[in-house]
PDB file as gemmi writes it, atoms N, CA and C in Angstrom:
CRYST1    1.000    1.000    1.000  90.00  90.00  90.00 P 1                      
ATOM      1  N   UNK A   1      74.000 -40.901  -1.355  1.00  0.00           N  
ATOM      2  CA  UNK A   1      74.590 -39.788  -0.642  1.00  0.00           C  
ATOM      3  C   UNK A   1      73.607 -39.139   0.333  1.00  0.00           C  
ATOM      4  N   UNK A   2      72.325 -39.133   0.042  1.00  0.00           N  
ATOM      5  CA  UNK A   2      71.533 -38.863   0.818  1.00  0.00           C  
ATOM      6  C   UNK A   2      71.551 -39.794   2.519  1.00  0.00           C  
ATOM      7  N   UNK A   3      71.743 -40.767   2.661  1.00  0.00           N  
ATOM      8  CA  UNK A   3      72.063 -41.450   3.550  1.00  0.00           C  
ATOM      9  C   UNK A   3      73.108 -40.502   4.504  1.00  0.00           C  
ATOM     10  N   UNK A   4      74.095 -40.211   3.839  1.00  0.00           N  
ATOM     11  CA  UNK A   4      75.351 -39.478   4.810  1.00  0.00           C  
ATOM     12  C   UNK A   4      75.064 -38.311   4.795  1.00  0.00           C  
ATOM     13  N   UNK A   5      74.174 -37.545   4.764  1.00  0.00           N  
ATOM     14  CA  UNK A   5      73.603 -36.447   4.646  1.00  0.00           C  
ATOM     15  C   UNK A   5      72.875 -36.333   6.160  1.00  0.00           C  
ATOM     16  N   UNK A   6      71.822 -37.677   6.059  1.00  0.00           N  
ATOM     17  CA  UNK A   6      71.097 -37.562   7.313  1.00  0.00           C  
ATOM     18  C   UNK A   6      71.854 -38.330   7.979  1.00  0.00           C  
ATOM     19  N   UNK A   7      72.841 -38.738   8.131  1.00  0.00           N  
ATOM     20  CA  UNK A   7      73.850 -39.325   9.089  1.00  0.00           C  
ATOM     21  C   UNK A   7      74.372 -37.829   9.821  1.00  0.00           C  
ATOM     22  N   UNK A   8      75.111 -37.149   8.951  1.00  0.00           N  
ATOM     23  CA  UNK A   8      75.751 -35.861   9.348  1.00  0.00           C  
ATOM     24  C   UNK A   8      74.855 -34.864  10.077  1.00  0.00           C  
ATOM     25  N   UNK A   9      73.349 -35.013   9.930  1.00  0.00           N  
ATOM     26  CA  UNK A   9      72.347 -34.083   9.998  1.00  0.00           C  
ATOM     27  C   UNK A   9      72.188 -34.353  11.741  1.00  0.00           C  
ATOM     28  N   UNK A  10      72.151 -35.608  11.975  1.00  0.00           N  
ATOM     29  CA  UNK A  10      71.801 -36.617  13.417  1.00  0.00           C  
ATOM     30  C   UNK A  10      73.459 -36.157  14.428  1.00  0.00           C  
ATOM     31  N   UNK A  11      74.447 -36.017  13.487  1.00  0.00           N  
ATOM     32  CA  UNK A  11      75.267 -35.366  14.997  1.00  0.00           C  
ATOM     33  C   UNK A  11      75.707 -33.967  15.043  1.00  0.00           C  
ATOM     34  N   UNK A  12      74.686 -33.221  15.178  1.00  0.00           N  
ATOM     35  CA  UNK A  12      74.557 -31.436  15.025  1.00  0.00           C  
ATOM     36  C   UNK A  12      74.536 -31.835  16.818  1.00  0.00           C  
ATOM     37  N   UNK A  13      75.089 -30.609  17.395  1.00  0.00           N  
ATOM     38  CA  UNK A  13      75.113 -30.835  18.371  1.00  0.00           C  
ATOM     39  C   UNK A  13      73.879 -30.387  19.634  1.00  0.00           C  
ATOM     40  N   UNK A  14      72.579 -30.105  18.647  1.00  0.00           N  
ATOM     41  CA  UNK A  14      71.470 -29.466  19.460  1.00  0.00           C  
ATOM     42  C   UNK A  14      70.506 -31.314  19.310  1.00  0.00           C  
ATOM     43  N   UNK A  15      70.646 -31.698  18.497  1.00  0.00           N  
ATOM     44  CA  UNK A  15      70.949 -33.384  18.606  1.00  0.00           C  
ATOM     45  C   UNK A  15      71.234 -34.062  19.611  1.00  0.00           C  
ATOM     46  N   UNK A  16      72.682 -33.867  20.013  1.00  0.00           N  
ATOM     47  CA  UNK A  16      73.247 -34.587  21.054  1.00  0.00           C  
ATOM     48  C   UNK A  16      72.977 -34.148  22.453  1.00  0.00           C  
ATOM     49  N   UNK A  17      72.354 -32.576  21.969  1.00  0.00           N  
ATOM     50  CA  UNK A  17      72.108 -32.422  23.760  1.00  0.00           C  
ATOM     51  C   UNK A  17      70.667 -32.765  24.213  1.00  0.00           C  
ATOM     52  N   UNK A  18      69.641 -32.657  23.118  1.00  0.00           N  
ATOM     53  CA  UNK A  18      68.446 -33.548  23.427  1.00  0.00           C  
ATOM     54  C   UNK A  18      68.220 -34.757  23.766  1.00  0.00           C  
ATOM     55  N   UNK A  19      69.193 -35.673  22.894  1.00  0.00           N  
ATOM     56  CA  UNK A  19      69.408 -37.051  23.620  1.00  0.00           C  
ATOM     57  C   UNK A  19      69.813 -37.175  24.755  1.00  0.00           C  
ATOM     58  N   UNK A  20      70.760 -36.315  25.164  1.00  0.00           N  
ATOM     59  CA  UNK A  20      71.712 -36.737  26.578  1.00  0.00           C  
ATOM     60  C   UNK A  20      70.118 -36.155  27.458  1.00  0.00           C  
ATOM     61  N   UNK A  21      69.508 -35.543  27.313  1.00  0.00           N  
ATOM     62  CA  UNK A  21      68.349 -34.501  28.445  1.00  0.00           C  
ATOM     63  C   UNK A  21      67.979 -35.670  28.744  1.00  0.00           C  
ATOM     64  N   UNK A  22      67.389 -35.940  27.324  1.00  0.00           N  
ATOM     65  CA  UNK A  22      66.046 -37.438  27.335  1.00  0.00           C  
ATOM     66  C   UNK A  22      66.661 -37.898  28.091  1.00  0.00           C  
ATOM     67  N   UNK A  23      68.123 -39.127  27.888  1.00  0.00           N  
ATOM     68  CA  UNK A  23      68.583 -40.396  28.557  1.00  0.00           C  
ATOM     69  C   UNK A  23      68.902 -39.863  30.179  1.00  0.00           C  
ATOM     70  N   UNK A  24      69.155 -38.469  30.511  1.00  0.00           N  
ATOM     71  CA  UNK A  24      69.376 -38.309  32.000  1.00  0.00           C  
ATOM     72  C   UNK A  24      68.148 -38.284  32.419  1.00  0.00           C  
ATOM     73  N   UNK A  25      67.301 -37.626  31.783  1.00  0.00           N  
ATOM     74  CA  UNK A  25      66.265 -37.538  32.815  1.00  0.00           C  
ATOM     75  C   UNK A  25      65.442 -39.166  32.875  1.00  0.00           C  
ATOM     76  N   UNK A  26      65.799 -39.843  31.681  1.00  0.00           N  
ATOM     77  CA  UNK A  26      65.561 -41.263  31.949  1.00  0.00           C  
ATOM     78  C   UNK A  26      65.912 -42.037  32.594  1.00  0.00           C  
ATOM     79  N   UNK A  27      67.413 -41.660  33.166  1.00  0.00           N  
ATOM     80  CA  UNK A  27      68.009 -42.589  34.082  1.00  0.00           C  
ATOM     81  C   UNK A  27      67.434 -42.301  35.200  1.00  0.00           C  
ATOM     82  N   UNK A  28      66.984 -40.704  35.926  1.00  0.00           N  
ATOM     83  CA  UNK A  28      66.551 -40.517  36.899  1.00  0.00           C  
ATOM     84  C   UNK A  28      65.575 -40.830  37.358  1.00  0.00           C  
ATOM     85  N   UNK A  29      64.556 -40.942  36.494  1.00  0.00           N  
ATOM     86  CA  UNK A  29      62.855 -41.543  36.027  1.00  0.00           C  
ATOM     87  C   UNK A  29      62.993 -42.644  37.025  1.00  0.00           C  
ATOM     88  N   UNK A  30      63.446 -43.896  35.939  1.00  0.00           N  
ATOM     89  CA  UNK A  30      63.939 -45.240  36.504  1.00  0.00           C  
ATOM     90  C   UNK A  30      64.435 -45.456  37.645  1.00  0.00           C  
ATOM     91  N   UNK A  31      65.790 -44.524  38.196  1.00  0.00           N  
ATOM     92  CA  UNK A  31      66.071 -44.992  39.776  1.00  0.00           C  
ATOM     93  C   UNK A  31      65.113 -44.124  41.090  1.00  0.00           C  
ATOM     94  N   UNK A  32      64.250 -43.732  40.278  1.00  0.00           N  
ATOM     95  CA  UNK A  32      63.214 -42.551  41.439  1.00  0.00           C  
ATOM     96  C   UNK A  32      63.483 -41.479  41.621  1.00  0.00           C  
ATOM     97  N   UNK A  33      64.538 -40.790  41.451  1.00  0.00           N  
ATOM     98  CA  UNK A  33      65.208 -39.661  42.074  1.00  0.00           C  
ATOM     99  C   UNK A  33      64.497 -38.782  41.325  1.00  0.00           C  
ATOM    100  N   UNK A  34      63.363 -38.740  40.478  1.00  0.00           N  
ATOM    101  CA  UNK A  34      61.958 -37.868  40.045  1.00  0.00           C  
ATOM    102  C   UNK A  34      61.156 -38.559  39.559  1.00  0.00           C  
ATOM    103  N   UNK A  35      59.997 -38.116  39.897  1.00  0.00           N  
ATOM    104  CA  UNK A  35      58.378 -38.689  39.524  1.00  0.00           C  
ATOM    105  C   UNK A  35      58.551 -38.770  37.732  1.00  0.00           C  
ATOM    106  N   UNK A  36      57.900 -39.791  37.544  1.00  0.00           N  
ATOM    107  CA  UNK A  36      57.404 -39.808  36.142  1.00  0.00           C  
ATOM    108  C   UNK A  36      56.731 -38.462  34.912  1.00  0.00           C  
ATOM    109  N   UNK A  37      56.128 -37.946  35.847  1.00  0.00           N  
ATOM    110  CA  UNK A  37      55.256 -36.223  35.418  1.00  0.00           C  
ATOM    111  C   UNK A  37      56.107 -35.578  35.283  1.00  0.00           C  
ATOM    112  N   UNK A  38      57.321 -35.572  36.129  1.00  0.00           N  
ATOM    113  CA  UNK A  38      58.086 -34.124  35.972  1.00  0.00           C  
ATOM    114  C   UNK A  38      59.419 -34.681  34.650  1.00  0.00           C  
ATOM    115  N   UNK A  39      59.256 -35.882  34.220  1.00  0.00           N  
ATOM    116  CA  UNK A  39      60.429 -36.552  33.245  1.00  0.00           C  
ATOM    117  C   UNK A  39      59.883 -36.125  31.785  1.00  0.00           C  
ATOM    118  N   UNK A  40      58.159 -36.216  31.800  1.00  0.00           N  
ATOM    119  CA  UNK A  40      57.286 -36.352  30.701  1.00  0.00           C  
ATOM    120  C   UNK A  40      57.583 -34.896  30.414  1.00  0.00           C  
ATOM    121  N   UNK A  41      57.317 -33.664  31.149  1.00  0.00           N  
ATOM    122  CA  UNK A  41      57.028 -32.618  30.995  1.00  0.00           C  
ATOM    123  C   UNK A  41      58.356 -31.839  30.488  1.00  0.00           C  
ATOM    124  N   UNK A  42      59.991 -32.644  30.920  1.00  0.00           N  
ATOM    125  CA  UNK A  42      61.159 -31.750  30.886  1.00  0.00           C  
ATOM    126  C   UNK A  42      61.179 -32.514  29.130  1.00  0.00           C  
ATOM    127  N   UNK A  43      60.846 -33.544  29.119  1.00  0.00           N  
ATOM    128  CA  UNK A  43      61.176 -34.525  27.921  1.00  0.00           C  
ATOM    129  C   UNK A  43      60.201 -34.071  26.408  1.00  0.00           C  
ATOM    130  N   UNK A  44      58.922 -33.764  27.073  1.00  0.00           N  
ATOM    131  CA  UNK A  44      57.929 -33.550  26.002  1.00  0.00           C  
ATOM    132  C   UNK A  44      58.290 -31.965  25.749  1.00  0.00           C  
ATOM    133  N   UNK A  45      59.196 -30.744  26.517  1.00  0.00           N  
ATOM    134  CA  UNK A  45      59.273 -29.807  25.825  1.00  0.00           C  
ATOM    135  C   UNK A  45      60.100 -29.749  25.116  1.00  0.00           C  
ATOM    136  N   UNK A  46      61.609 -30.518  25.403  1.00  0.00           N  
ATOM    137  CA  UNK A  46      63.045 -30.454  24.704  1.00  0.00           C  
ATOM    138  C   UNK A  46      62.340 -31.047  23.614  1.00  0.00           C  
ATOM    139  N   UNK A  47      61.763 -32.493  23.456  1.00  0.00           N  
ATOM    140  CA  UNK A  47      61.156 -32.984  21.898  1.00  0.00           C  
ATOM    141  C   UNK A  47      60.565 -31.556  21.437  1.00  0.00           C  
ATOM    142  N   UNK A  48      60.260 -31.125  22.168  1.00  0.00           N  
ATOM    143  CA  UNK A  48      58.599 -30.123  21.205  1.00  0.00           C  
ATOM    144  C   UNK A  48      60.089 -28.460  20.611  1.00  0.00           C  
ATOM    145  N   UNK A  49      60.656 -28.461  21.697  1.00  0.00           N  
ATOM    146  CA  UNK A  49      61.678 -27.387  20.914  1.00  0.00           C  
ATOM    147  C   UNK A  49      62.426 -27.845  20.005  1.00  0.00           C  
ATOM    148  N   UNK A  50      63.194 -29.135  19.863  1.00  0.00           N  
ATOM    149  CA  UNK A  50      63.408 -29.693  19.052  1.00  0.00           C  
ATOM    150  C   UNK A  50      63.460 -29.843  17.343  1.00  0.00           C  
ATOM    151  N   UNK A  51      62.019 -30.342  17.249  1.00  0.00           N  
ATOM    152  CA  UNK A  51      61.384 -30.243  16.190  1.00  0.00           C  
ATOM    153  C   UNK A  51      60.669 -29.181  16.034  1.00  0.00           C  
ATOM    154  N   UNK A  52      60.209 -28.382  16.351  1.00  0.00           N  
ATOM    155  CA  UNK A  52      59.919 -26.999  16.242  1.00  0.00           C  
ATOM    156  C   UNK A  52      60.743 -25.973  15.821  1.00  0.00           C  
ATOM    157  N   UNK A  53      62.002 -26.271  15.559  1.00  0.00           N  
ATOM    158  CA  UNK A  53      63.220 -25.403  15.426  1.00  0.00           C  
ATOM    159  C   UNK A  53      63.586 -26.393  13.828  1.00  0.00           C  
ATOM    160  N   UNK A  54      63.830 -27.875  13.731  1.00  0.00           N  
ATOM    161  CA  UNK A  54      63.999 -28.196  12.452  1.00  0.00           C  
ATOM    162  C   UNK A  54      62.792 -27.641  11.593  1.00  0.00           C  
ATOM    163  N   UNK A  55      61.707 -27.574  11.871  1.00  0.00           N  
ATOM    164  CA  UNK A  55      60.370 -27.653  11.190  1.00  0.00           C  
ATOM    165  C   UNK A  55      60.734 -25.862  10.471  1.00  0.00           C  
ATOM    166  N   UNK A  56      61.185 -24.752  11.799  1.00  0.00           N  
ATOM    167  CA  UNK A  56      61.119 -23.949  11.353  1.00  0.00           C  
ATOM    168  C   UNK A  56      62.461 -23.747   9.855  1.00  0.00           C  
ATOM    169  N   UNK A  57      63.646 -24.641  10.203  1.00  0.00           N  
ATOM    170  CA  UNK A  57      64.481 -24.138   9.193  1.00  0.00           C  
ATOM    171  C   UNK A  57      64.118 -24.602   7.398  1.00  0.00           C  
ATOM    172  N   UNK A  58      63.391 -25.603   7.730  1.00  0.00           N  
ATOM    173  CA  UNK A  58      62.459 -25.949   6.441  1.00  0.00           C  
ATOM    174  C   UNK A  58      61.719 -24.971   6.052  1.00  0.00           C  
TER     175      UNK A  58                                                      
END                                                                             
């Protein structure tokens, strides 16, 4: 049961909007339409708020 626990845990929807950030700003990365630095920096804070917010509800 623990399995469907962290299944259920993965589609909270502060989840789904970090992924979608990551994969847009990844798509943009890739076709140029922004430098690599400015993908790292939008990408490395959404990760860092992210887990900074699970870490805190623990």
């Amino acid at each position: 049961m623990d399995i469907l626990k962290n299944v259920a845990a993965l589609i909270k929807v502060k989840t789904i909007v970090t992924l979608v950030v990551i994969a847009v700003f990844a798509y943009l990365a890739l076709t140029g339409a922004i430098t690599a630095d400015n993908v790292m920096i939008v990408v490395s804070t959404v990760i860092a708020f992210y887990f900074g917010t699970q870490t805190e509800k623990k």
